[in-house]
N, C-alpha and C positions, 0 to 999 in steps of 0.2 A: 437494136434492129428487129424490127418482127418478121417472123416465122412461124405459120402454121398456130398462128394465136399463141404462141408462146413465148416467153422472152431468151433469146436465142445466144445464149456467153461464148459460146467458144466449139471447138471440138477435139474430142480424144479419139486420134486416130480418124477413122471415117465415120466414128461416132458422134454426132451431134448434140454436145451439152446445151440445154434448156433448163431455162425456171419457171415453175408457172407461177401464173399472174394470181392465181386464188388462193399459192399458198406463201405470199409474201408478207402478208399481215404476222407470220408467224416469226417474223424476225430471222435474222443475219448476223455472219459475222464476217470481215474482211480481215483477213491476218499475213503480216510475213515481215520481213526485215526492210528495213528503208533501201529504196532503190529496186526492187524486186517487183512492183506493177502493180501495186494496190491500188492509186490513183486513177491509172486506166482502166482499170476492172468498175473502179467507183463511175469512172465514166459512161462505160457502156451499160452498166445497168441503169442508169440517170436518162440516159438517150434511150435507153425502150423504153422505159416508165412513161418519157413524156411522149413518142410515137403514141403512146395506147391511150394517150389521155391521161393520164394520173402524176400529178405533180409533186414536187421532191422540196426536202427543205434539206441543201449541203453546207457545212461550216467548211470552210475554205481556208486552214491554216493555211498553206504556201503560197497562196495569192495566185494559185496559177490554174483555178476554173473557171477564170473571167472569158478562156479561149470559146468557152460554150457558144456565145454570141455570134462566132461565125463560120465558115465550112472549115473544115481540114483539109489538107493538102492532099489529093485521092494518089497523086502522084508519089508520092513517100511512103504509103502504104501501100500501095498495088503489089507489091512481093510479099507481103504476108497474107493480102485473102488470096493470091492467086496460089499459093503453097494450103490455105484453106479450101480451095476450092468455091471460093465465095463468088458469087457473081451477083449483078443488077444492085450492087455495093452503092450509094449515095451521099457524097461527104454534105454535111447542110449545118447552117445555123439552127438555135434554139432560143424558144422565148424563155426571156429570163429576168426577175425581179431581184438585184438586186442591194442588199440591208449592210448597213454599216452603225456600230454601235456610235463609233466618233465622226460619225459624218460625212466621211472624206469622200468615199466610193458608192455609197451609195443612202435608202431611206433611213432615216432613223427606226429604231426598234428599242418600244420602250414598255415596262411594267409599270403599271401602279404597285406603289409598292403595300400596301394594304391587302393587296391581292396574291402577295409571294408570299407559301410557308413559311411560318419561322425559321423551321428546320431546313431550307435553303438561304436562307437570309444569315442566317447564322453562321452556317457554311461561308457563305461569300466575305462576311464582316471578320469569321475565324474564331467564333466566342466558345468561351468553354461553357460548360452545360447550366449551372449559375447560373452566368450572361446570360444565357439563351432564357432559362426564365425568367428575368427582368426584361427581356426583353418583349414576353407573351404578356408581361405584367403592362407594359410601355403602352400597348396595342388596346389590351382589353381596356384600361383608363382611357386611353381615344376613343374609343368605341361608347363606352357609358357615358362619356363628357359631347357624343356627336361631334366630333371632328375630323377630319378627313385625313388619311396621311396616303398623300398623294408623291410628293417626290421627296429627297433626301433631307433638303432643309426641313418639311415639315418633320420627319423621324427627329430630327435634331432639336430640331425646338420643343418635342415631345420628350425627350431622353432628358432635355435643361429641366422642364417643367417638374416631371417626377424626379429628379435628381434636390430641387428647392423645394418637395412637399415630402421626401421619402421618409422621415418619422412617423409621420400621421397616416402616413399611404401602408407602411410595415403591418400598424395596426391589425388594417383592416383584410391585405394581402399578403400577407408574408413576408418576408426578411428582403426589401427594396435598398441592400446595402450599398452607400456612396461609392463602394470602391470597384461594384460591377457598373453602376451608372459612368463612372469616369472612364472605366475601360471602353465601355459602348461608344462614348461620347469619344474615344480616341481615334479606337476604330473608324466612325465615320468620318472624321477628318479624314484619315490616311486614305478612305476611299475615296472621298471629294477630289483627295491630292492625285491619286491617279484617274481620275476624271469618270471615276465610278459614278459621279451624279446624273451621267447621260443615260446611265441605264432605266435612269425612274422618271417617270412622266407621264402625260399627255399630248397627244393623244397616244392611248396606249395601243398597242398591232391588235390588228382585227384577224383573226384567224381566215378569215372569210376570203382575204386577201391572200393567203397561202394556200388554197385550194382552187384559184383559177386555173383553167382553162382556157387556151386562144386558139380558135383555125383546128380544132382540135388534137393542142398538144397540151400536156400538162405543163405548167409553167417549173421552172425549177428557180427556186429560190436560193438564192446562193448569200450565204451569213462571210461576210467580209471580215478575216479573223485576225491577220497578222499580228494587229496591233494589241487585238483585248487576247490574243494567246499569249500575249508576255504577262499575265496575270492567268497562272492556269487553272487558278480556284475559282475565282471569278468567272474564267472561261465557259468551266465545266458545270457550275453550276446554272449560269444561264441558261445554258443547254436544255435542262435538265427539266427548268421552269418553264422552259419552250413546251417541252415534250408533257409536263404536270397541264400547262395551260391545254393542248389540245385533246388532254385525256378528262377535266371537267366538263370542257364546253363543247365539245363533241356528243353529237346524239346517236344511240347503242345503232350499230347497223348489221350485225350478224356476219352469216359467212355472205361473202362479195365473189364474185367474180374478180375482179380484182381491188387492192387498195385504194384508199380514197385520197393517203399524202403516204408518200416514202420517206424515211428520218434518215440522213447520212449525219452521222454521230464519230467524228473523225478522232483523233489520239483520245482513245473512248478510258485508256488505263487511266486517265488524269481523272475521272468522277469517282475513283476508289480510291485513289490515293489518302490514307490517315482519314479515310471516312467512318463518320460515327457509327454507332448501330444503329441510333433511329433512322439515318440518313440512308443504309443499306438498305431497309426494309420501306422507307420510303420508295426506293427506284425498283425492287423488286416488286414494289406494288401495281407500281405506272409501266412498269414492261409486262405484267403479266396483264392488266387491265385494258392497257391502252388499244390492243388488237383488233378486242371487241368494239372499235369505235371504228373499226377500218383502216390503223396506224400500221404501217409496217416502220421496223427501226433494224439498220446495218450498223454495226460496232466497226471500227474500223482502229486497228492497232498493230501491234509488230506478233503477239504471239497470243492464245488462247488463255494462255496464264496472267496474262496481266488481268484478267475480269473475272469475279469471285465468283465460284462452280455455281451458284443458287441462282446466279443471271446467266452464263455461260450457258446453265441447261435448255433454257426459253430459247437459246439462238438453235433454229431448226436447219438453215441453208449456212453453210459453211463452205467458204473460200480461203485456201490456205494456200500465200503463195511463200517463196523459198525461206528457212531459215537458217542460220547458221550454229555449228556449234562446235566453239574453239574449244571452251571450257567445260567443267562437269556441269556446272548452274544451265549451260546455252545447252547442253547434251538432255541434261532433264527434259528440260522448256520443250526439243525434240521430239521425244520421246511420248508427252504426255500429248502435243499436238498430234503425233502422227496415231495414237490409239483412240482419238475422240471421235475419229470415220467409224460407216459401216467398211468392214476391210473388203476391198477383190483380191481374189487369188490370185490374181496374174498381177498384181503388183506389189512390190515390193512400198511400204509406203514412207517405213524408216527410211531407207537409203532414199527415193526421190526426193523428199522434203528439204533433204542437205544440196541435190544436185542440180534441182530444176535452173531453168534460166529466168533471165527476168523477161514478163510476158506470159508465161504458165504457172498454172493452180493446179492445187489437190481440190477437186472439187464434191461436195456431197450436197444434195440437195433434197426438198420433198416432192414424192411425186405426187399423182394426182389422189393418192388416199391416205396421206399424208406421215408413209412410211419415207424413214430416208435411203435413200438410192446410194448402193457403192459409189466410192470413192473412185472418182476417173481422174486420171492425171490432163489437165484440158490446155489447151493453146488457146490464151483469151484473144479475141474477135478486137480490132484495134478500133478507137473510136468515130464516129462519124464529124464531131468538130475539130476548130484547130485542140493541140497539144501543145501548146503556150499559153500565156498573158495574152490578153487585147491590148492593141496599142491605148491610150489613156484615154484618148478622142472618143476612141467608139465604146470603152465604158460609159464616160460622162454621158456622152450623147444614149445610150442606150437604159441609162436609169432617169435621166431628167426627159424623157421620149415613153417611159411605159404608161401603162394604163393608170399607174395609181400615186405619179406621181403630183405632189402639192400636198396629198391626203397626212402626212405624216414628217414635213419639212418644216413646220411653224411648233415652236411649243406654246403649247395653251397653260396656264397657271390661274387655277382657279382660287377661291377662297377657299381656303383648306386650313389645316393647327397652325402654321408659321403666321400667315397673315391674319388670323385670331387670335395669338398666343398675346399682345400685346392689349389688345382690350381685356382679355382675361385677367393678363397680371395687374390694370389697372382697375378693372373692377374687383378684381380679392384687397388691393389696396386700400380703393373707397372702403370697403365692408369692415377691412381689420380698422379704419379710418373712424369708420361708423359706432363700431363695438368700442373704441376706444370710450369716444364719446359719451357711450351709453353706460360706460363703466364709471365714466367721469360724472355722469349726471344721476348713478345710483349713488354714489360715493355723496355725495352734496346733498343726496335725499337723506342718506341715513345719517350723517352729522346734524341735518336739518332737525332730524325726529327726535334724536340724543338730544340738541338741544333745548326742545320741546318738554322734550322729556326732564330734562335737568331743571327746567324752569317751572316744570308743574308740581314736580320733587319737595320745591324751596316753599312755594305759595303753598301749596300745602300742606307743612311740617309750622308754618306761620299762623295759617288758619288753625291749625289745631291748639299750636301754643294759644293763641285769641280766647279759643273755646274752652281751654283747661284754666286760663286764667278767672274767663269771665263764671265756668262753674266753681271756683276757689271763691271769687266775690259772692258770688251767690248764695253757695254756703256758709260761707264768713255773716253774712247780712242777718241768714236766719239761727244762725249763733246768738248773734248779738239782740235779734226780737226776743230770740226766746230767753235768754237772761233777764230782758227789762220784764217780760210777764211775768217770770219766777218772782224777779224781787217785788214787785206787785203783789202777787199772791200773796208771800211772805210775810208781809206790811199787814 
């Protein structure tokens, strides 16, 4: 809801909680126990982003911000603004694009996959670090040999390829062992098997299209999760490649008035989980980088502990709604959440964090010189759309109805390593075909020459006999003159 140029959450007391719009690029965090308002909170930030213009990209585990699309019920809510003191309140629809990795709900969303880090790709396939260099080995021989690796099968036919030349490939690259080729090679079956090959293609998402603008609302884009969150690696790391993709191809934009796309980054613990080191320090790089391109990113999880302090720190605006803590481990988690605020005096912030209801946050945010503002205990602002599902009718009709639909519903397959790999193999066949040949036809030459040779051996060992004979006659001859002269003389 706007207010006074600002984005307007909630209020503490007759205090009015706000975030502004210039310091959202500095990232967020949404935290608190399931059932406790996170959701809604995710909502109403979503609904003034797109008010002010500036468009969101939300992953949508529970299937239930499809409600976006059309007004809320002003009637079910009119007891909490009017306990807000809210008035000139507006329940409305919101434009909204729609993306579904399998199809179902909405456009496809797809990477080339030549264009995803290893070091996410590896993640998603799960290789251990070996793997993962046979797998930059994989890539870099695509790349010298000019071929494309465009979706899964082509990675596949490239893994066979070096997997049938990895002796002679060791060589020249290092240790190209069969037994990480065959793991690789397993790997992408078992991702095929869960239909992980939807994720790579043509046409691949144009950023361009996530930073629309309609009627002057930011569109919000909403990533259709249920199905690819039952793979949380895979999940998490898509994400992740979403967030890498619009932190290369983004051009530098400074400090903004406000954001240029908003990132709701939802059960944000699953991108750390058993994550590597390089993997760490990859995300640390794309969150501390990405800002500068006009990205703001909200983490959205149960507690502030689930996300490793060196990312934790970058999140500037912090939303903490209730936690619980039965246990010493849930007592910690407390504990460390409620000292992460600047503290106020007048509130106790240990005890509220265990007692809030659901609907209210511990809120801290930046203000406009981008110190963070005490921790106010706030009643969050309830949302302007429905708070359910859309019925199926008006999903369908409202993703095959947007502006961008057709652009990303056909896949293209173009000549890439799969559909080359077969002249390849038959052209190294002719050649080893060839060499054969020419092996065969030096073999033939040099028996040829031996025989040559053999026969020049014999005629010549013959002639010489000829020659030794005929100087034995020779000499014989003038033997026997010069005897008849002697007796001659003699006489």
């Amino acid at each position: 809801m706007l207010k006074d140029g600002l984005l307007y959450l909630g209020n503490a007391g007759d205090l009015h909680v706000n975030m502004m719009y210039s310091q959202m690029n500095r990232h967020g965090l949404i935290a608190g126990a399931s059932g406790t308002g996170k959701t809604t909170t995710l909502r109403v930030i979503a609904e003034s982003l797109s008010e002010n213009g500036v468009p969101t990209f939300i992953a949508d585990v529970k299937g239930d911000l499809s409600g976006m699309i059309m007004p809320g019920d002003k009637e079910a809510i009119q007891g909490r603004l009017d306990s807000m003191g809210v008035e000139n309140f507006e329940c409305r629809a919101f434009p909204v694009h729609f993306f579904d990795v399998y199809r179902k709900w909405g456009h496809p969303i797809r990477s080339v996959l030549q264009d995803m880090d290893t070091v996410l790709l590896s993640r998603i396939l799960d290789l251990t670090d070996a793997q993962r260099g046979v797998l930059n080995i994989i890539f870099r021989i695509a790349e010298e040999m000019e071929l494309d690796i465009i979706d899964l099968k082509d990675l596949q036919a490239m893994t066979r390829y070096v997997g049938d030349h990895s002796k002679e490939l060791t060589v020249q690259y290092g240790n190209v062992s069969k037994q990480s080729v065959g793991a690789i090679q397993r790997k992408l079956l078992e991702l095929e098997t869960q239909k992980g090959d939807l994720l790579f293609g043509m046409p691949a998402l144009n950023i361009d299209d996530l930073l629309d603008v309609q009627g002057g609302y930011g569109i919000m884009n909403i990533l259709e999760c249920e199905e690819l969150f039952q793979h949380p690696m895979t999940y998490s790391t898509f994400l992740l490649w979403l967030l890498d993709k619009l932190y290369r191809e983004m051009p530098e934009a400074g400090d903004l008035d406000k954001p240029k796309i908003v990132f709701f980054f939802d059960e944000a613990h699953l991108l750390f989980d058993n994550a590597s080191r390089q993997l760490l320090e990859k995300i640390e790089q794309i969150i501390k980088l990405v800002r500068s391109k006009g990205v703001g990113i909200f983490f959205i999880t149960q507690a502030p502990t689930d996300i490793p302090d060196s990312v934790l720190a970058q999140l500037s605006n912090r939303i903490q709604h209730a936690l619980r803590a039965y246990t010493p481990a849930e007592q910690k988690k407390v504990k460390t959440a409620a000292e992460a605020f600047r503290q106020n005096p007048d509130l106790n912030t240990m005890e509220v964090i265990t007692t809030m209801k659901t609907g209210y946050a511990l809120v801290s945010v930046l203000d406009e010189f981008g110190a963070p503002t005490i921790v106010q205990e706030t009643k969050i602002l309830p949302p302007m759309s429905m708070m359910a599902v859309a019925p199926e009718d008006r999903r369908m009709r409202a993703w095959q109805t947007d502006s961008i639909y057709g652009k990303y519903e056909k896949d293209i397959d173009p000549d890439s390593a799969y559909e080359q790999m077969d002249d390849i193999y038959a052209s190294e066949e002719e050649a080893k075909e060839q060499e054969k040949l020419e092996q065969q036809r030096a073999k033939e030459e040099a028996r040829e020459a031996a025989r040559k040779e053999k026969e020049g051996d014999w005629a010549g060992r013959l002639a010489k006999k000829a020659r030794t004979k005929a100087e034995t006659e020779l000499i014989n001859a003038g033997v026997r003159s010069a005897k008849k002269w002697l007796k001659k003389l003699l006489k």
